[in-house]
FIKOLZA-1660 file (N, C-alpha, C; in steps of 0.1 Angstrom, whole numbers, plus 5000, padded with zeros to 4 digits):
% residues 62
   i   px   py   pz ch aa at
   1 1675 3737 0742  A  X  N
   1 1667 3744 0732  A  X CA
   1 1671 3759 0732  A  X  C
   2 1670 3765 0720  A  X  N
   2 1679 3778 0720  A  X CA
   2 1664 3788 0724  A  X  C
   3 1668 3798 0730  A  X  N
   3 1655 3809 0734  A  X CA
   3 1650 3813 0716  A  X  C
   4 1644 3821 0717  A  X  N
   4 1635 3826 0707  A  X CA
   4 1634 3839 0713  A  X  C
   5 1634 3850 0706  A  X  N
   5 1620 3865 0706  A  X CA
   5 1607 3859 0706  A  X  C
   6 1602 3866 0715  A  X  N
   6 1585 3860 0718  A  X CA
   6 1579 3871 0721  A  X  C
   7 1562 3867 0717  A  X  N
   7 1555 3877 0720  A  X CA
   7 1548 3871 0732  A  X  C
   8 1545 3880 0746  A  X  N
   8 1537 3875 0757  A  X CA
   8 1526 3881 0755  A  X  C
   9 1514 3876 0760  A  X  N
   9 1496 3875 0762  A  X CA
   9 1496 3879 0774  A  X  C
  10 1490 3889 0783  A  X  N
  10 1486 3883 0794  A  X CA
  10 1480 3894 0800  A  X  C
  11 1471 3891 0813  A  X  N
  11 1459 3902 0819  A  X CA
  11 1466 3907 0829  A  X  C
  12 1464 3922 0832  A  X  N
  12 1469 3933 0844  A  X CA
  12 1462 3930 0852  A  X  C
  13 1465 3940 0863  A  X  N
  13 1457 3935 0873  A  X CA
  13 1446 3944 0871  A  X  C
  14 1442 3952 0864  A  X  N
  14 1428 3957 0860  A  X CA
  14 1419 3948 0851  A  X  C
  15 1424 3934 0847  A  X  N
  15 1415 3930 0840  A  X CA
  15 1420 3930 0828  A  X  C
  16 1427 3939 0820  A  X  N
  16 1429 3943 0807  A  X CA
  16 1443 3930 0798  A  X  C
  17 1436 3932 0788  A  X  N
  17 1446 3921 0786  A  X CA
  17 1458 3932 0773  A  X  C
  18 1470 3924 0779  A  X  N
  18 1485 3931 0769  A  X CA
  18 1495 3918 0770  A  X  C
  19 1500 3929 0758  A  X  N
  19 1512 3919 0748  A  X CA
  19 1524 3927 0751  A  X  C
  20 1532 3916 0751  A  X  N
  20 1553 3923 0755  A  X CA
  20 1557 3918 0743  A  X  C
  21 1567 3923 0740  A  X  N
  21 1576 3917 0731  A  X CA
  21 1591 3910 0737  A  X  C
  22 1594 3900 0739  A  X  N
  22 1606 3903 0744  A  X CA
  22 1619 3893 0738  A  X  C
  23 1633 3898 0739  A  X  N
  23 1644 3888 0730  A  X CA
  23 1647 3882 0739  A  X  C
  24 1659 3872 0732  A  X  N
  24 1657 3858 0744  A  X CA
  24 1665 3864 0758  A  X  C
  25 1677 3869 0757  A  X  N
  25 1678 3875 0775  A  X CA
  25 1668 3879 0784  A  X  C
  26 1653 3882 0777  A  X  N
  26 1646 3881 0789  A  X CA
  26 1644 3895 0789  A  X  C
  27 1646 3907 0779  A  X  N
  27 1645 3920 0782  A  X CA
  27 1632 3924 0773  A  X  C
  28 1620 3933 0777  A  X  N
  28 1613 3933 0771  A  X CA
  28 1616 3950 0763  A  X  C
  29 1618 3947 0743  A  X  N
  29 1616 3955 0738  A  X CA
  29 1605 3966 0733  A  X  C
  30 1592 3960 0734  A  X  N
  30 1580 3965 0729  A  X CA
  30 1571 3960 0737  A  X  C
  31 1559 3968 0743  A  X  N
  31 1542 3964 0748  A  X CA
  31 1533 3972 0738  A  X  C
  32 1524 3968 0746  A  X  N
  32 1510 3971 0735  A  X CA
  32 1505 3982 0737  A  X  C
  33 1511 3989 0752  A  X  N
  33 1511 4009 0760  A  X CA
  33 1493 4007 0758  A  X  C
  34 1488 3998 0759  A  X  N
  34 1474 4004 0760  A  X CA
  34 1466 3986 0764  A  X  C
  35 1457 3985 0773  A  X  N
  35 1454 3978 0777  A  X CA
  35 1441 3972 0769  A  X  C
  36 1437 3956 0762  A  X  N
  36 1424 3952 0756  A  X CA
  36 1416 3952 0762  A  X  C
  37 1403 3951 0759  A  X  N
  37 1392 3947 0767  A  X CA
  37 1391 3929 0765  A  X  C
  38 1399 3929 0756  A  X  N
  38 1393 3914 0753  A  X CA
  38 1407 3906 0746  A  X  C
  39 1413 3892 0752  A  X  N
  39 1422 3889 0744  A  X CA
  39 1424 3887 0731  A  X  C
  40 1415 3884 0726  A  X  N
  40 1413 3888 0710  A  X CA
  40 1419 3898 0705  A  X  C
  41 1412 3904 0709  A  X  N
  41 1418 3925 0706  A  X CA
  41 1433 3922 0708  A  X  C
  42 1437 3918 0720  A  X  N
  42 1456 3918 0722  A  X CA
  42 1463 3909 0709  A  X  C
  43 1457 3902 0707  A  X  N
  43 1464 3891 0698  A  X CA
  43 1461 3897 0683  A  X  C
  44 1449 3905 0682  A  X  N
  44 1450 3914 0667  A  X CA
  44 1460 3928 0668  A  X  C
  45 1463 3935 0682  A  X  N
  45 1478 3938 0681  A  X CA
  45 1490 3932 0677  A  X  C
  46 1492 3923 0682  A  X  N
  46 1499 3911 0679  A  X CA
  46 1503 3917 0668  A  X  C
  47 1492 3907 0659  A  X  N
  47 1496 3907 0646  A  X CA
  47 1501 3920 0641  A  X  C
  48 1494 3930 0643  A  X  N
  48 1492 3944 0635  A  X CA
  48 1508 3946 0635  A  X  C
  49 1514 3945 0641  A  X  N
  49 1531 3950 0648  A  X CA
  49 1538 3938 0639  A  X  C
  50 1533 3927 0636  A  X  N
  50 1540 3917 0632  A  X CA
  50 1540 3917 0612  A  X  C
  51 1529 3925 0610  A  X  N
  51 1525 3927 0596  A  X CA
  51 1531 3942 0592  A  X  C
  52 1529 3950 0605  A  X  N
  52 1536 3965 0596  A  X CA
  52 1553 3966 0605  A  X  C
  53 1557 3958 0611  A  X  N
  53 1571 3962 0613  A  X CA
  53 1580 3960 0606  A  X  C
  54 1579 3951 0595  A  X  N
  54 1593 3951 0586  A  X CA
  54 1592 3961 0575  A  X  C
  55 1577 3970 0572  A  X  N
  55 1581 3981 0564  A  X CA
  55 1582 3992 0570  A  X  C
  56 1583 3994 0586  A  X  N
  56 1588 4004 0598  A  X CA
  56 1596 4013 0588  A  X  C
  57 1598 4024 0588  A  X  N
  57 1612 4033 0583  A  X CA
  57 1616 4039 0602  A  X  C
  58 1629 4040 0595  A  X  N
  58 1633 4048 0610  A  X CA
  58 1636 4061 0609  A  X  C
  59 1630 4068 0617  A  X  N
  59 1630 4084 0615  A  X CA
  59 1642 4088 0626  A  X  C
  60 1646 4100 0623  A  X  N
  60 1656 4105 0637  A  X CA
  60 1647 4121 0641  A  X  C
  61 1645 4119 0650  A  X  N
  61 1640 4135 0652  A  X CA
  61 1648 4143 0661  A  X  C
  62 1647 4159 0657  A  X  N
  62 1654 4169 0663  A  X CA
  62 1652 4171 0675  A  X  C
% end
């Protein structure tokens, strides 16, 4: 079975729940940099990143 890009779910050890992004080698490109109170909340990150990233522009700053 060939790997996939995935997005991971999962609680810190504070309790807080976060999302990784990661490609198939296993390297994580993107987190959520802020911890949910509620997995719900992580998984409407989720989405948010999965609905505004393909109209991303890429900036270069000085």
């Amino acid at each position: 079975m060939a790997r996939t890009s995935r997005f991971e779910l999962y609680q810190d050890t504070a309790g807080e729940w976060r999302w990784r992004l990661t490609v198939p080698n296993g390297n994580i490109i993107a987190d959520s940099g802020e911890g949910y109170a509620s997995k719900q909340g992580a998984k409407r990150g989720i989405q948010s990143v999965k609905r505004n990233a393909p109209q991303a522009q890429t900036v270069v700053s000085k």
